[in-house]
C-alpha positions in Angstrom: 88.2 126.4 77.3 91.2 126.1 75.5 93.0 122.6 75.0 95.6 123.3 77.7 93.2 124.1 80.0 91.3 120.9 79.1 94.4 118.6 79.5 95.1 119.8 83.0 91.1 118.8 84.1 92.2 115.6 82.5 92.3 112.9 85.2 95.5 110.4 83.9 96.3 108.0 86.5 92.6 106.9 88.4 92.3 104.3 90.9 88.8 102.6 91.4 87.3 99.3 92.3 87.0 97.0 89.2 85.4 93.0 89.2 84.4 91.6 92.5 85.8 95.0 94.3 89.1 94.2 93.5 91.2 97.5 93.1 92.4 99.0 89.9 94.2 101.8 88.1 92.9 103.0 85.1 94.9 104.9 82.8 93.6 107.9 80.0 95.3 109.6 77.3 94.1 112.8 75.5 93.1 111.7 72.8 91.0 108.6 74.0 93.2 105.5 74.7 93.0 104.1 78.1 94.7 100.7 79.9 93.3 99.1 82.8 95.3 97.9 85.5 94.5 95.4 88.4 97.0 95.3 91.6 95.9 91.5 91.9 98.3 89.8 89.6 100.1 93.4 88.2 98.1 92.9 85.4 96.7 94.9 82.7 93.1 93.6 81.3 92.3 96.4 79.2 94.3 98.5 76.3 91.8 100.9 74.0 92.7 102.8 71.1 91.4 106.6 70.6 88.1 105.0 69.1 87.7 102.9 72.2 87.9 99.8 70.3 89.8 97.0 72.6 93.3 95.8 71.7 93.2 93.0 74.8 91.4 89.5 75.2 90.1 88.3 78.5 87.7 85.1 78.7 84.3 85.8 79.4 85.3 82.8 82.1 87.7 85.0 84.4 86.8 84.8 87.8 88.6 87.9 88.8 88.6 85.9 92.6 91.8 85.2 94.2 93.8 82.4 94.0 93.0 81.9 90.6 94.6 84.2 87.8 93.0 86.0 85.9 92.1 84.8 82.1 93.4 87.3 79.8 94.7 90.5 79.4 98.3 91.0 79.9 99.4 87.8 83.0 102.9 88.6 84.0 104.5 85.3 84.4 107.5 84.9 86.9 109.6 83.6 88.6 108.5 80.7 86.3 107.3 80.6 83.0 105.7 77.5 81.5 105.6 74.3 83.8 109.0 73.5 83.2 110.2 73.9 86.5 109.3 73.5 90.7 106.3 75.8 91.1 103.4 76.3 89.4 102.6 76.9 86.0 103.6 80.4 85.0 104.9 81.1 88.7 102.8 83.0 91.3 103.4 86.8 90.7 100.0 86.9 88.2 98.0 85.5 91.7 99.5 88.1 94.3 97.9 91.3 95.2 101.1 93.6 94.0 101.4 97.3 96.1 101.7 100.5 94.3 105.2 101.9 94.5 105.3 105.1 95.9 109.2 105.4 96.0 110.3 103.7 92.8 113.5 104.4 91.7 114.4 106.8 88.3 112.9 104.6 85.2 113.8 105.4 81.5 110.7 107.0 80.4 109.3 109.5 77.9 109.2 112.7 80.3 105.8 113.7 77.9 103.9 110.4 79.6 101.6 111.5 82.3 99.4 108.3 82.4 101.4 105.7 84.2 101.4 103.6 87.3 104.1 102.1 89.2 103.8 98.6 91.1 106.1 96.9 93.3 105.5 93.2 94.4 107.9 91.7 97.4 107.8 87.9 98.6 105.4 87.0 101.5 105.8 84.2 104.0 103.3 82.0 101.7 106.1 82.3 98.4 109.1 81.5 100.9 108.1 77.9 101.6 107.9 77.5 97.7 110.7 80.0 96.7 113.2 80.7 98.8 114.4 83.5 97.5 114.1 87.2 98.4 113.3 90.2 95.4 112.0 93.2 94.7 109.6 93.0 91.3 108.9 96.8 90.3 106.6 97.4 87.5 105.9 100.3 85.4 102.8 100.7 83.2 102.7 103.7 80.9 100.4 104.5 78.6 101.5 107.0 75.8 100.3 110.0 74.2 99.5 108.4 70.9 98.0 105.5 72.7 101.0 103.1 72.6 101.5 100.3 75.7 104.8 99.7 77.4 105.4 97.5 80.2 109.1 97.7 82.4 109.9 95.8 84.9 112.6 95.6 87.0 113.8 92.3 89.4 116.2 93.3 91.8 117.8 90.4 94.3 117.7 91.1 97.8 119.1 87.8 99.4 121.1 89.0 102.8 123.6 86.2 101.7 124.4 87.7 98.4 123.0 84.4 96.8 122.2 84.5 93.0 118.9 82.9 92.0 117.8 81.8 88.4 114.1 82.8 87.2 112.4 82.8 83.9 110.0 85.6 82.8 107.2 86.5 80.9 104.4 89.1 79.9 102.2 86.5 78.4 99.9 88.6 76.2 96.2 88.1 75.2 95.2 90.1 72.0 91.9 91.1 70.7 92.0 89.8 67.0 89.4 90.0 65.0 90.9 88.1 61.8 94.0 85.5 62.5 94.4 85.2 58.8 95.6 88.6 58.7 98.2 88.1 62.0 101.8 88.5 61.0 104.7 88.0 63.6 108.2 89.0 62.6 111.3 88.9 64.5 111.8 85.5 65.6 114.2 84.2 62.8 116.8 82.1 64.6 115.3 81.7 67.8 114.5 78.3 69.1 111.0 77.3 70.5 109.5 74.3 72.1 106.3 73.0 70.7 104.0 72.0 72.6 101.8 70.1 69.8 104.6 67.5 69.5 105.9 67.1 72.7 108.0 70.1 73.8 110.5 68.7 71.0 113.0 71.8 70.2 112.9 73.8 66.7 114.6 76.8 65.3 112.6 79.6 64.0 113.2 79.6 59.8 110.8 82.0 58.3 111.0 85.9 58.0 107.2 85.7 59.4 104.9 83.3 61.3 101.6 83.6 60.1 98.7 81.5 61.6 96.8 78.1 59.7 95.9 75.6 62.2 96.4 75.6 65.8 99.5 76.7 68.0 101.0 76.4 71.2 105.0 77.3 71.4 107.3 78.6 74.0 110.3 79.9 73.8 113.5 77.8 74.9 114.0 78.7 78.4 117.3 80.3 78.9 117.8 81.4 82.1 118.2 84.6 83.9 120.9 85.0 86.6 120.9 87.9 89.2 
């Protein structure tokens, strides 16, 4: 069979039941890698390379049982992120049962990608009482031919009374690592962060790198998005 042949047999975009019967999209590339997908919370729990080796954490204490989010993977964290606002910590989007989108609109994509879901979540009568506002969260998970990951959302407002809201936003990521001695973050020169080890207080970001000694818990300063 030759290797065209064998990539149209492939089966990219799969969706199955996954822990306690909840329903799932699994994704496969090619050459291996797969992703993991859950419509309860929009969230991806699991990201393999081409050797099957897994790039994502989730606890070994996740319920996978609604309302509780789920412990791990890949949470995505709106219209609140942190607890330093009205609702609860890290909003409610990660404990909703998002829809897949059958009609999403054009998204800027690699038009080699095959494995990819799109998600859509809307407000219910439950998130009015605590959020009065009315949105359209689109997701799109793609999984790459060489493996990569890339998450895109898109938060559109739909108040009938034109009315701009503010949210914060997050994809609060759980990696699989194996040595935290060797973890290097770059990119974060200049930004300010709150620590939560010494009371929120407010720092800027000095160092090229952030590597990893003792424990850590930071956010980033919330600045506000307004639609």
């Amino acid at each position: 069979m030759s290797s065209g042949a064998r990539e149209r047999e492939k089966v990219f975009v799969e969706r199955c039941k996954g822990a306690n019967g909840l329903d799932k999209v699994v994704l496969r590339e090619v050459r291996g890698s797969s992703a993991e997908v859950y419509l309860y919370g929009g969230q991806v729990t699991s990201w393999k390379n081409e050797y099957g080796e897994e790039l994502l954490f989730v606890s070994s204490k996740a319920t996978f049982k609604s309302p509780k989010a789920i412990r791990g993977g890949i949470p995505i964290c709106f219209p609140q992120f942190g607890s330093h606002g009205s609702l609860e910590q890290h909003g409610f989007a990660r404990n909703r049962f998002w829809s897949i989108d059958h009609d999403p609109p054009p998204f800027p994509t690699n038009s080699g990608n095959k494995a990819f879901i799109d998600l859509i979540l809307k407000p219910s009568e439950e998130d009015s009482k605590i959020w009065s506002h009315r949105y359209e969260f689109r997701l799109r998970v793609t999984l790459g031919p060489g493996g990569d990951l890339m998450l895109t959302s898109r938060i559109r407002n739909t108040n009938t009374d034109g009315k701009s809201f503010t949210f914060t936003f997050a994809y609060n990521t759980y990696l699989f690592v194996t040595d935290i001695s060797e973890v290097r973050v770059e990119g974060l020169e200049t930004l300010d962060y709150l620590d939560n080890l010494k009371g929120r207080e407010r720092f800027t970001e000095q160092g090229d790198a952030i590597t990893f000694e003792s424990e850590v818990s930071v956010c980033p300063y919330p600045d506000a998005l307004y639609f």
